[in-house]
C-alpha positions, 0 to 999 in steps of 0.5 A, a space after each residue: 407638334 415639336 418636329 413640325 415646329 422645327 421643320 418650319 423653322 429650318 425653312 425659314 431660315 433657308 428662305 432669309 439666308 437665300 434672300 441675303 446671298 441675292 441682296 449681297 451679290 446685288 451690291 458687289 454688282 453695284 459696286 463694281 458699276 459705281 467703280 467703272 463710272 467713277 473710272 470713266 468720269 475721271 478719265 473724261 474730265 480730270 475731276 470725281 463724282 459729285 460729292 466725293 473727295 479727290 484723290 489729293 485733296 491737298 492739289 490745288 484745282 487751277 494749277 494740280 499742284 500742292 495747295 501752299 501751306 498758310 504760316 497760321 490757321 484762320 479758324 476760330 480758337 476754342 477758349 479754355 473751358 472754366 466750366 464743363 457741364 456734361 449732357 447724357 441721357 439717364 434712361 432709354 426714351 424706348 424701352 425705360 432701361 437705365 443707361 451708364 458709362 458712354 462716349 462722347 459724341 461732340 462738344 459746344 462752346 457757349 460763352 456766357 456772363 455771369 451775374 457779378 454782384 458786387 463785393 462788400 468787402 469790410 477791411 479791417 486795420 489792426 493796430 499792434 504794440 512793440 513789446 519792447 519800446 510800447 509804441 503802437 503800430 499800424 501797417 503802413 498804407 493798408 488802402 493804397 490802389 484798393 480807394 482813392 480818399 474818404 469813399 467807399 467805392 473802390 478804384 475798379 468800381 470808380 474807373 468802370 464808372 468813368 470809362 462807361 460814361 466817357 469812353 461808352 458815351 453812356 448816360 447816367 440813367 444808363 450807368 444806374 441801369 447797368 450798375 443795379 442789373 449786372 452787378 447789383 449795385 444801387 448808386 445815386 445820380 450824385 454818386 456818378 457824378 462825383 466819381 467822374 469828377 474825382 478822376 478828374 482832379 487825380 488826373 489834372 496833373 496829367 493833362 497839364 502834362 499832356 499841354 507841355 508835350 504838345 507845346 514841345 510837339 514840331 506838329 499840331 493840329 488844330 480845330 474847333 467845334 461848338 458846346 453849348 453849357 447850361 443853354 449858353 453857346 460857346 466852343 472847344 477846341 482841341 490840339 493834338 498830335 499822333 499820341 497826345 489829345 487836349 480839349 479845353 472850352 472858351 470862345 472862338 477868338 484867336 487868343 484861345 490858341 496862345 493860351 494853349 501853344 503859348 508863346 515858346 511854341 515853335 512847330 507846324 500848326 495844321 488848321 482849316 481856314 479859319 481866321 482865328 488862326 491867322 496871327 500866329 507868326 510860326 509856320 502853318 499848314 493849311 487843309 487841302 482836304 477843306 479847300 477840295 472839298 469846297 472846289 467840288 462843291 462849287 462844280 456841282 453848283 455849278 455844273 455846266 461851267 466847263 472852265 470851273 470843272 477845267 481848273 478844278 481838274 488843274 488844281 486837283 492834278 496840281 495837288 495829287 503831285 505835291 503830295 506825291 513828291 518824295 526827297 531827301 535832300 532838304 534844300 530840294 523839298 525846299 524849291 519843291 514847294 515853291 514850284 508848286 506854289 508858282 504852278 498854283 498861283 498861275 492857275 488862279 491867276 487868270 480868275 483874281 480879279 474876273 467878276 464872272 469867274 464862280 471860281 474867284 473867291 476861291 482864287 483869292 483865298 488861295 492867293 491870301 494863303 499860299 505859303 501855307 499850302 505846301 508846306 507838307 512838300 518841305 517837310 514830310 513829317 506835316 500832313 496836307 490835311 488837317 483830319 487828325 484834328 477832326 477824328 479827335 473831335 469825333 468822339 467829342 461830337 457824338 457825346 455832345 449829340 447825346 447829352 447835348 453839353 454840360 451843365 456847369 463850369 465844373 462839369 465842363 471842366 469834368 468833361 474837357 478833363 475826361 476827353 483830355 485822359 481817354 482821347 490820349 490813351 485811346 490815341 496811344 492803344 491803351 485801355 482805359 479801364 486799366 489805366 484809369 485805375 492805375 491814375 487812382 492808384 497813384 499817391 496823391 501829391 
């Protein structure tokens, strides 16, 4: 039996060696047949086959020259890892044998945020006595930048409090939400309300601070919106400038702004057309953004007047050239404007006193403030437009729409405050986080 099991054994294996020498030269043919196509297909039409790589992969298609080289790469940046967690399997899923050692086969970034309880940090103050004269020590301001007074939340706690309910727009349920599941901290109602106004009275130096510099700004803009407190209507106005924001609430009467500008102030005041603004004696610029889009809207009330849609037409071309106007020379900006202001009053001119002109009350209202429409054209520094007023009020706007005002004159000063520090440290890029806990940090005068 053991010669017959050999002689079927060596026949096997001459049957498998001779079924691979078929299937080897099989694929040199294919080979060499996938060689040619690719030949031909290249000589044909410039281009490889579908699915495989050019021969320079660095050309560019259009043009065949070498792709220009990007000063920095556009791919998203792996963070440094500060936890590695490595995956490998302990035993074969097949045949149960114990697996070690190994390479690695690819690597994924998850960013995650852990649960940070809060720290109950006990502080200990050790008083010590001199050897020689007796007298007994203790270190010298020991809690400064850790709290601010008599509390036991510390000033990153405070500040993150604030920035969510000011900088967020978060409710106070929310806050308590997010305290209680984050970082395990159960504060009262109370204790976030009091944490806003503590910031505040850190911070009424600084904006007392802020309404001198816009006093001694060459430019400000203006605007109102309304806020309502404990149900009674009244408004804020905000006065601004590229880097400086202050909010206070009082009526709509004029007097609200020489309570604010006072009377040294000697810039450009950018407004709308409300009469509230009308008795200030210094130079005002009026917003083209508000009487264009009053002039569009009156064409679209009244879309067949084809002299209304011809003098809109005028005025928007009359407009678009102001602004374009560019020149060094001071006394030529100066007959600038009133060129224009000439060319603005003849178009309106023909419509004053027309009772069928649609477009007569905005005639007059042109006529009545002219010299404070072009404004912009004598100085290049003052906007034709009053929009920086009405983004610093967005944000105001929106937390009005979400807690609907305030409660108290304490809470609307609170408020005016808060607006007052985070508008200005938003207009200047900083974050308010950080900030805020610098203010907390301050020593108190």
């Amino acid at each position: 039996m053991m010669p017959l099991d050999v002689d079927l054994n060596a026949a096997t294996r001459e049957e498998l060696l001779a079924v691979i020498a078929a299937q080897q030269a099989t694929i040199a043919a294919l080979q060499a047949r996938v060689a040619a196509l690719e030949q031909r297909l290249g000589a044909s039409s410039g281009t490889s086959m579908p699915g495989t790589k050019p021969a320079t992969a660095t050309r560019s298609k259009a043009s065949g020259r070498p792709r220009k080289r990007r000063a920095h790469g556009f791919a998203r940046r792996r963070s440094r890892p500060t936890q590695r967690v490595v995956h490998a399997a302990d035993q074969c899923p097949d045949c149960g044998s114990r697996l070690r050692g190994g390479w690695v086969h690819r690597r994924r970034e998850v960013l995650e945020l852990p649960v940070a309880p809060v720290q109950a940090v006990e502080h200990v103050i050790v008083a010590r006595q001199c050897p020689r004269c007796r007298t007994r020590v203790l270190p010298a301001d020991p809690l400064a930048g850790v709290v601010d007074g008599q509390q036991r939340l510390g000033t990153r706690v405070v500040s993150l409090i604030v920035t969510l309910r000011e900088e967020a727009r978060l409710p106070v349920g929310v806050i308590q939400w997010y305290l209680r599941t984050v970082h395990q901290l159960t504060l009262s109602r109370g204790a976030i309300v009091a944490a806003c106004r503590r910031v505040a009275d850190r911070g009424r130096a600084a904006v007392a601070a802020l309404r001198e510099q816009i006093r001694a700004s060459p430019v400000v803009h203006a605007d109102e919106t309304g806020w309502r407190q404990n149900g009674v209507n009244g408004y804020v106005w905000t006065f601004c400038t590229p880097t400086e924001r202050y909010f206070v609430r009082g009526t709509r009467e004029g007097q609200m702004v020489d309570a604010v500008l006072g009377e040294a102030f000697a810039g450009v005041l950018c407004t709308d057309f409300y009469v509230g603004y009308q008795h200030y004696p210094g130079c005002k610029q009026k917003c083209w953004a508000h009487l264009l889009r009053d002039i569009h809207d009156l064409t679209v009330l009244y879309p067949t007047d084809v002299a209304l849609r011809r003098w809109a037409k005028q005025v928007q071309k009359l407009y678009r050239r102001a602004v374009a106007f560019t020149s060094t020379d001071a006394r030529a900006r100066l007959r600038a404007q009133r060129r224009y202001e000439q060319r603005l009053l003849a178009l309106c001119q023909p419509y004053l006193e027309d009772p069928t002109a649609v477009q007569a009350k905005l005639c007059r209202r042109i006529q009545r403030h002219l010299p404070e429409l072009f404004v912009c054209v004598a100085e290049p520094a003052v906007p034709a437009d009053n929009n920086a007023a009405e983004r610093s009020l967005r944000h105001l706007v929106t937390s009005r729409k979400i807690s609907g005002g305030t409660r108290s004159d304490q809470g609307t000063e609170t408020k005016m405050i808060l607006a007052s520090l985070f508008g200005t440290w938003r207009a200047r890029g900083l974050d308010p986080w950080q900030v805020c806990q610098h203010l907390l940090a301050l020593p108190q005068v």
